[in-house]
N, C-alpha and C positions, 0 to 999 in steps of 0.2 A: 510445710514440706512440699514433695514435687504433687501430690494430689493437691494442693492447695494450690498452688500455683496454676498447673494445668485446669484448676475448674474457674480460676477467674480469666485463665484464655479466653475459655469457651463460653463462660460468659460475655464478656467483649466480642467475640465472634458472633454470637447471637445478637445483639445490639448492633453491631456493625451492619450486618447483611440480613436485620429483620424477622431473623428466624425465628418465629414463636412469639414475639415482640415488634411492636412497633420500630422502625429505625432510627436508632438515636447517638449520634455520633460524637456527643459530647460521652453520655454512657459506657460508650467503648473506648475510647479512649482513657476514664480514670481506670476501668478493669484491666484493659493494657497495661496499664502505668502500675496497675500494683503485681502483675504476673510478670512484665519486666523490672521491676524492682528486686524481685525473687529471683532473681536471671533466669527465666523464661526466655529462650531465643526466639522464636518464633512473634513471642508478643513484642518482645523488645525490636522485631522488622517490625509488626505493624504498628506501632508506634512510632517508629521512625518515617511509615510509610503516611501516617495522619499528619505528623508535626510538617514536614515534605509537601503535604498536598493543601493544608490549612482544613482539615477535617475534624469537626469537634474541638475547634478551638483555632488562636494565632498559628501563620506558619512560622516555623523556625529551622532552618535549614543547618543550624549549627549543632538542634538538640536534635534533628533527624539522622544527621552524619555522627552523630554521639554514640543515636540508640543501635546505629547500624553496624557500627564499629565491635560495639560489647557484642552482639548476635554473629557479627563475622567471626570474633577472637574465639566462640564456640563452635565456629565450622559451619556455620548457619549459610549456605550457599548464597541463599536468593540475599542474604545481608552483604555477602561479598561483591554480586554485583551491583545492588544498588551503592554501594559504598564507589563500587568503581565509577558511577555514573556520574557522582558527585564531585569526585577527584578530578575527572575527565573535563567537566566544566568549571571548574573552580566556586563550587556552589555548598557553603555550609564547611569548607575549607578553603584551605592553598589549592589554587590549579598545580596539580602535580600529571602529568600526563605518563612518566613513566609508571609510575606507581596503579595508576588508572591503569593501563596496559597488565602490570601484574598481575592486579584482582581480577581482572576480566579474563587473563589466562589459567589463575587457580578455579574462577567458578567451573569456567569453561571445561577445563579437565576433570573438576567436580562433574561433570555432567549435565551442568546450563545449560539446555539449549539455547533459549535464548545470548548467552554471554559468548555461545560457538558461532550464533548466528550474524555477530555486532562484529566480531575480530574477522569474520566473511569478509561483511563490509567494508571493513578499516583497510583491509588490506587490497580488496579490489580495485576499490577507489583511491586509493595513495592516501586514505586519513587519518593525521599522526602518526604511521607507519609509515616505510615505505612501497611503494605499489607490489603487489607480488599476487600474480594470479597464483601460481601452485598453491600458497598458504590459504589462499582465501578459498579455493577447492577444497582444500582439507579441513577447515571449521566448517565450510558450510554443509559436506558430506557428514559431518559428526552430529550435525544439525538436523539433518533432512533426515539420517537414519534415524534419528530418536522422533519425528513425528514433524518437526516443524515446518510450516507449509512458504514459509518466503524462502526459506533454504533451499529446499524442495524448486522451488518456483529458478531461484541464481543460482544454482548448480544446473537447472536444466539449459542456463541462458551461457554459461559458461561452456557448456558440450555443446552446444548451435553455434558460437563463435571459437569455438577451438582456443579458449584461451588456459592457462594454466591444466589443461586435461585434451585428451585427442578431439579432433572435429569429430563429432556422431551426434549428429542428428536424432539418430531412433532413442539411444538415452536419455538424450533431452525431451522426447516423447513421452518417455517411459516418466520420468520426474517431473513432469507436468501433471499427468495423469492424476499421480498421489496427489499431488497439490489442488487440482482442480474438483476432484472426486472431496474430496476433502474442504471446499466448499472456496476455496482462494479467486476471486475475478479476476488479477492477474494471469493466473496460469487456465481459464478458462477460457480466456483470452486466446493464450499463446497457443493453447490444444487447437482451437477453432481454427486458429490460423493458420496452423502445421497441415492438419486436417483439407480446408480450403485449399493451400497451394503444393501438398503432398509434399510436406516437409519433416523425413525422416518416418512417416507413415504414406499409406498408400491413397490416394488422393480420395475426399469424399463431402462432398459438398453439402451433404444430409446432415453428416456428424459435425460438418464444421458448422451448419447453421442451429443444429442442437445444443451446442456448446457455448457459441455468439446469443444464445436463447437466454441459458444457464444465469450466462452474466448480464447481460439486458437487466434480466427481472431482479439482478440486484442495484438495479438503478446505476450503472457503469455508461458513461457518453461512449465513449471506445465501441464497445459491445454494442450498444442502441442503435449506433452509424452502420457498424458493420452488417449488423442483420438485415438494417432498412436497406442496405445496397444491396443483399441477396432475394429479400422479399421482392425491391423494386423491378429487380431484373427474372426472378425466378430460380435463380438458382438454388439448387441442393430442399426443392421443395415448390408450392405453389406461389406464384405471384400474389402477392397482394399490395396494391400500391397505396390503399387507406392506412393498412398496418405502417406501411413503409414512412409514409410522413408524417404518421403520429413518432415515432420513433428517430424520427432525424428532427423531429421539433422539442422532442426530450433532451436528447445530444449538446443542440444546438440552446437549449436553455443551460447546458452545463456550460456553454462557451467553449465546444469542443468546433475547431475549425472548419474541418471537412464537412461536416451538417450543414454549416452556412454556406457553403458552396453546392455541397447538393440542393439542397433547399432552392436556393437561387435558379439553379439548373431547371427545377421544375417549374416555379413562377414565370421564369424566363420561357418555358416553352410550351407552359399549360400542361403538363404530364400529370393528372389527376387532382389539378385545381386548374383556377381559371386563369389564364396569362395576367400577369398582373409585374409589369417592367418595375413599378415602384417599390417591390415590394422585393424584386432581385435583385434590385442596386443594393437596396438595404442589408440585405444580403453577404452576397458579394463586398463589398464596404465594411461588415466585421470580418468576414475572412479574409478580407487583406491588411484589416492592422493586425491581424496575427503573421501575415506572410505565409498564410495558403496560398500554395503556386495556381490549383483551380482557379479560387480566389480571384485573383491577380489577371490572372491571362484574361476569367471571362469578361470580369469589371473592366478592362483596359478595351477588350472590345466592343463594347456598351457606348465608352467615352469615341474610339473610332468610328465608331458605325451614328454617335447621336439616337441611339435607340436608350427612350428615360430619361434622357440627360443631354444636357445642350454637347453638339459635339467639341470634344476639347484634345487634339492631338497631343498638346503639352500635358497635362494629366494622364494622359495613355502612356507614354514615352514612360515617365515617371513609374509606372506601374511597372513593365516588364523586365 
């Protein structure tokens, strides 16, 4: 009966996610398989969602879109969009991209966030839809009001460029904040930077470098650079330039551009290491196969000047 069903759920759940037991993903999967066999919806997603991911067993992408099918036809939301996920790429069926769009519009009005937050996407970006900011304002506000934090984050990016919604700035503050409060690097990001350049708030280099903090310490190059440029300089707090190049050699270990051009900056001119030209061509040399314009300009005048490097106006030329 439905007590019998639902305890071999929750037996599978416990096995699944180790609760009380050891984790055993072969184990939760036959208890799935016998609570979906009982039409258990809920088991019948997570077995859809093991055979999918090859969890406790072979993947099968045909008996995933099977189990998800039977859990959708019972209203089972999150079965409706993983079903549409699969339609969408032609994965465990037919690529059906219309159909993909339906289930992602029934989750969606089910109250998916996530399936309000994907049809955002789809339609910002022009994919498999056609481009439509208004629409993609309206999932992603449907998104952001029920908690979700990248909605939250492209709805605020959408009021900052006036696209499908009026230019304001301060909204876009305002839906950063949720996001960023809420633990998103993105939008502690984009707070910091609003903050810094008094974008839509009132200018504050303290907040902005508390927020560049925020996201630093979740290991974010973007955030690491940015700090290290207010550390290096002082702003919105005290100087510290040790902090500053530990943090632009974090960055610059992500492969984020700008670092190797500050970095560069400082070898090149000994700003709290010791002048070291060899070590700012090197520099400068990956940020210019990213096409950092720093990058580029200082490297090229390296090559003009023959400071590190034999002089080579042809390589210079080339660079700017």
């Amino acid at each position: 009966g439905n007590g019998d069903r639902q305890a071999q759920y929750l037996i599978g759940l416990r096995y699944q996610l180790g609760h009380g037991v050891a984790v055993d993903f072969p184990a939760a999967r036959r208890w799935f398989a016998e609570a979906a066999n009982n039409g258990h919806a809920a088991a019948q997603d997570s077995l859809g969602i093991m055979h999918a991911l090859a969890q406790g067993g072979p993947k099968n992408l045909v008996s995933a879109a099977a189990w998800f099918r039977e859990a959708a036809a019972q209203g089972y939301i999150l079965s409706t969009a993983n079903l549409a996920a699969l339609f969408l790429r032609g994965a465990g069926t037919d690529k059906n991209v219309p159909e993909a769009m339906r289930l992602y519009r029934k989750a969606a009005n089910g109250g998916h966030d996530n399936s309000q937050y994907r049809l955002g996407v789809f339609h910002e970006q022009g994919l498999v839809v056609g481009r439509d900011y208004g629409a993609a304002a309206k999932w992603y506000r449907m998104a952001a009001q029920g908690g979700h934090l990248m909605a939250q984050n492209d709805l605020a990016l959408l009021y900052q460029k006036g696209r499908g919604v009026e230019h304001d700035p301060g909204t876009a503050v305002g839906w950063f904040k949720k996001a960023a409060r809420g633990g998103l690097v993105e939008s502690q990001i984009n707070l910091g930077a609003a903050f810094e350049m008094g974008a839509g708030v009132a200018k504050d280099e303290a907040k902005a470098r508390q927020w560049y903090t925020k996201a630093a310490d979740q290991g974010d190059g973007r955030a690491q650079h940015n700090l290290a440029v207010m550390l290096s300089s002082g702003r919105g707090g005290a100087r510290d330039q040790p902090r500053a190049i530990e943090l632009y050699t974090l960055a610059a270990a992500q492969a984020y551009a700008p670092a190797y051009s500050n970095l560069g900056l400082l070898y090149e001119r000994g700003q709290g290491v010791d002048i070291d030209l060899a070590k700012a061509l090197q520099f400068y040399e990956k940020a210019a196969a990213q096409d950092e314009p720093i990058g580029l300009t200082n490297l090229a005048i390296l090559y003009v000047d023959g400071r590190g490097v034999d002089r080579d106006y042809i390589r210079a030329a080339g660079l700017y």
